[in-house]
C-alpha positions as CSV (number, residue, x, y, z in Angstrom):
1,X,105.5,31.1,139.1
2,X,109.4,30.9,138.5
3,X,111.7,31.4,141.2
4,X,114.8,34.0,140.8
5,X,117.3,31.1,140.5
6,X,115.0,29.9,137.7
7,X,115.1,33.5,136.1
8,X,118.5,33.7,136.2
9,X,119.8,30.0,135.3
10,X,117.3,31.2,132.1
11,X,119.3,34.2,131.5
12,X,122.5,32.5,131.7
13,X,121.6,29.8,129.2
14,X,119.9,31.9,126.6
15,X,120.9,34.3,124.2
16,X,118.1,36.7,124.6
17,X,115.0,36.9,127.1
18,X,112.7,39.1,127.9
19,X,111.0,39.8,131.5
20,X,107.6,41.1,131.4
21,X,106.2,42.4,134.6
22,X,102.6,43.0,134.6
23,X,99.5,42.5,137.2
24,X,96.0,41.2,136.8
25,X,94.2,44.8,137.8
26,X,96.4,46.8,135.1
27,X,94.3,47.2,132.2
28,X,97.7,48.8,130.2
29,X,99.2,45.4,130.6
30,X,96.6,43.1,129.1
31,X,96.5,45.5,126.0
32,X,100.3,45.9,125.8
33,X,101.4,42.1,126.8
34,X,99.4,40.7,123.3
35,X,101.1,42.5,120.6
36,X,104.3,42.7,122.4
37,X,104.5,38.6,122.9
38,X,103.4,38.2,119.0
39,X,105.7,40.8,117.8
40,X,109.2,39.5,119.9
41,X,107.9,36.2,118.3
42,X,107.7,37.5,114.8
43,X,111.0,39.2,114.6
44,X,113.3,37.8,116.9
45,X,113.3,33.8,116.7
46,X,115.3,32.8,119.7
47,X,113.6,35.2,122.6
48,X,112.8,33.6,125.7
49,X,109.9,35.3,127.4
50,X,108.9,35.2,131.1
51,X,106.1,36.4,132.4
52,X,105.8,37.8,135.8
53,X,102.8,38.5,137.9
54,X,103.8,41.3,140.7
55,X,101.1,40.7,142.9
56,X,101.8,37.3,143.1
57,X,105.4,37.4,143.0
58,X,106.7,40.5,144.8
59,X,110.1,39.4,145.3
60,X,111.5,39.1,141.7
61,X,109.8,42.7,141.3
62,X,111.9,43.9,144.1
63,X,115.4,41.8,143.0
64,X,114.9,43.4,139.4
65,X,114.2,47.1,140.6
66,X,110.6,46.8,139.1
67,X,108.3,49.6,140.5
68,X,106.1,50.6,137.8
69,X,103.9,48.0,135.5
70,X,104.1,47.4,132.9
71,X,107.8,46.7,132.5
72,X,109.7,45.3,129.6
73,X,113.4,44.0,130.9
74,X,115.3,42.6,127.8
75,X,118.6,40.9,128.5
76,X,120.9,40.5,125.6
77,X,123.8,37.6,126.3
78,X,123.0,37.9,130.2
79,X,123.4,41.5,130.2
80,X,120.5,43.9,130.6
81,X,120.5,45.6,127.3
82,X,116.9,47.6,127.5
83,X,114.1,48.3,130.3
84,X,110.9,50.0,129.5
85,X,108.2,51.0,131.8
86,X,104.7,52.6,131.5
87,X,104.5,54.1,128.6
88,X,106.5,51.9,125.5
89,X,105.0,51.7,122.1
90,X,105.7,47.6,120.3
91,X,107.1,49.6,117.4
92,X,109.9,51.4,120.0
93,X,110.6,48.3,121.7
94,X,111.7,45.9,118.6
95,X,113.2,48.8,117.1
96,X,115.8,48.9,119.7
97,X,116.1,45.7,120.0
98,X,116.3,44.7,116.4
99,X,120.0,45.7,115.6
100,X,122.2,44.6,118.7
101,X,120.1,41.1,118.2
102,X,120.6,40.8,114.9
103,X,124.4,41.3,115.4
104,X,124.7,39.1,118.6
105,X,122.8,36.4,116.4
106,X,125.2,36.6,113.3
């Protein structure tokens, strides 16, 4: 488990990360978090990705406005650039991440 200072010294000092906010009871979550990790992997080669378990760690739900799992947060350059929840196809989330990345990279 990562404390928020951790969280946010790793947003400060990468390029691009990605929150994902999940718990061990949601069943969307274990389908979604798979092909979501292996796709960000595939297409985007410099992605941090943390992994956050609400019921354990309440607190960086609450400091990141999380209420609904599962939720995507991606941050772009420190910046929160796109934040999913529920219902997100993989295909919806790389392609709008796929453009600002690829110029922010370049």
């Amino acid at each position: 488990m990562q404390t928020i200072e951790d969280i946010q010294k790793t947003l400060k000092e990468s390029p691009a990360v990605m929150l994902y906010f999940s718990a061990p009871t949601c069943n969307v979550c274990h389908a979604l978090k798979p092909k979501l990790l292996d796709a960000i992997q595939s297409n985007f080669g410099d992605f941090k990705i943390i992994s956050i378990d609400t019921s354990l760690d309440q607190e960086a739900a609450a400091y990141f406005s999380v209420f609904a799992i599962p939720t995507v947060l991606v941050f772009l350059e420190g910046r929160e650039f796109l934040r999913k929840s529920r219902h997100m196809s993989v295909d919806e989330v790389v392609r709008e991440i796929k453009r600002p990345y690829e110029i922010m990279m370049s």
